[in-house]
C-alpha positions as a printed Julia matrix, in Angstrom:
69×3 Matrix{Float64}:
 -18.01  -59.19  24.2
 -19.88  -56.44  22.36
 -19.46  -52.55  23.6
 -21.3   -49.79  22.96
 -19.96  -46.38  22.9
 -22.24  -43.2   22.69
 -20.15  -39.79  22.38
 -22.52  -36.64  22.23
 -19.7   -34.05  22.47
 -18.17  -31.88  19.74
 -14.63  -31.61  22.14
 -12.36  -32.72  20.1
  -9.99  -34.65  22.86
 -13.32  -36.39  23.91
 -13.74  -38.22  20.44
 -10.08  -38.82  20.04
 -10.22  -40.72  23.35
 -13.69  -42.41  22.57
 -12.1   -43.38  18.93
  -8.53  -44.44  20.8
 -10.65  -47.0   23.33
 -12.86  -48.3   20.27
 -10.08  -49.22  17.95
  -7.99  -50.36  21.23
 -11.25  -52.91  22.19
 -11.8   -53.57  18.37
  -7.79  -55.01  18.48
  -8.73  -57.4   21.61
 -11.11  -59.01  19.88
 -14.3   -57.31  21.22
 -17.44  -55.78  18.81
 -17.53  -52.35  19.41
 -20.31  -49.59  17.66
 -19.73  -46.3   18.43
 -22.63  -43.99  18.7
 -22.47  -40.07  17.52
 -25.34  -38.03  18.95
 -25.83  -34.35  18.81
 -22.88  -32.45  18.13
 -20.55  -35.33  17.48
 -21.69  -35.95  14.61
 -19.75  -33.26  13.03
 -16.48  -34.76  14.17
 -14.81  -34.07  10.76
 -14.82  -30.45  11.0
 -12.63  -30.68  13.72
 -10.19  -32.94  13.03
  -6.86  -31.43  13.6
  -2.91  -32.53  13.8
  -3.55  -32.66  17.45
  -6.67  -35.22  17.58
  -7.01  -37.16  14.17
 -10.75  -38.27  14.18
 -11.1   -38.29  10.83
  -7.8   -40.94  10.83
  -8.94  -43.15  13.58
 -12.75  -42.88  12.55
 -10.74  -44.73   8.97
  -9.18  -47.34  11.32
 -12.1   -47.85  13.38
 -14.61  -48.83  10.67
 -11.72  -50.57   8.46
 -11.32  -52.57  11.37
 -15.3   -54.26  11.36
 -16.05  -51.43  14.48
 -19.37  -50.27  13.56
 -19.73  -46.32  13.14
 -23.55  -44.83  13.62
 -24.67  -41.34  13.83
């Protein structure tokens, strides 16, 4: 199945979740992209401890998930 994902937030918990579901889809099998529009596409300045984007954004991509912005 492919997914699409479009994120246009710069809330921190809302990226961690949209990364969390695209790597979770991406390990059943499924072809995910995840789209960053507007403020999300600054989601490495606010990485933190607390929500890792900048960790799961790795896994996502590593993982054939396909990352535009």
């Amino acid at each position: 199945m492919n997914i699409s994902l479009i994120a246009c937030s710069d809330n921190p918990e809302i990226l961690w979740n949209v990364f969390r579901i695209g790597n979770l889809m991406l390990e059943k099998m499924d072809d995910v992209t995840i789209f960053l529009n507007g403020p999300s596409v600054s989601y490495g300045r606010i990485d933190t401890k607390k929500f890792p984007l900048l960790e799961l954004a790795k896994i996502f991509t590593l993982s054939e998930g396909v990352l535009l912005a």
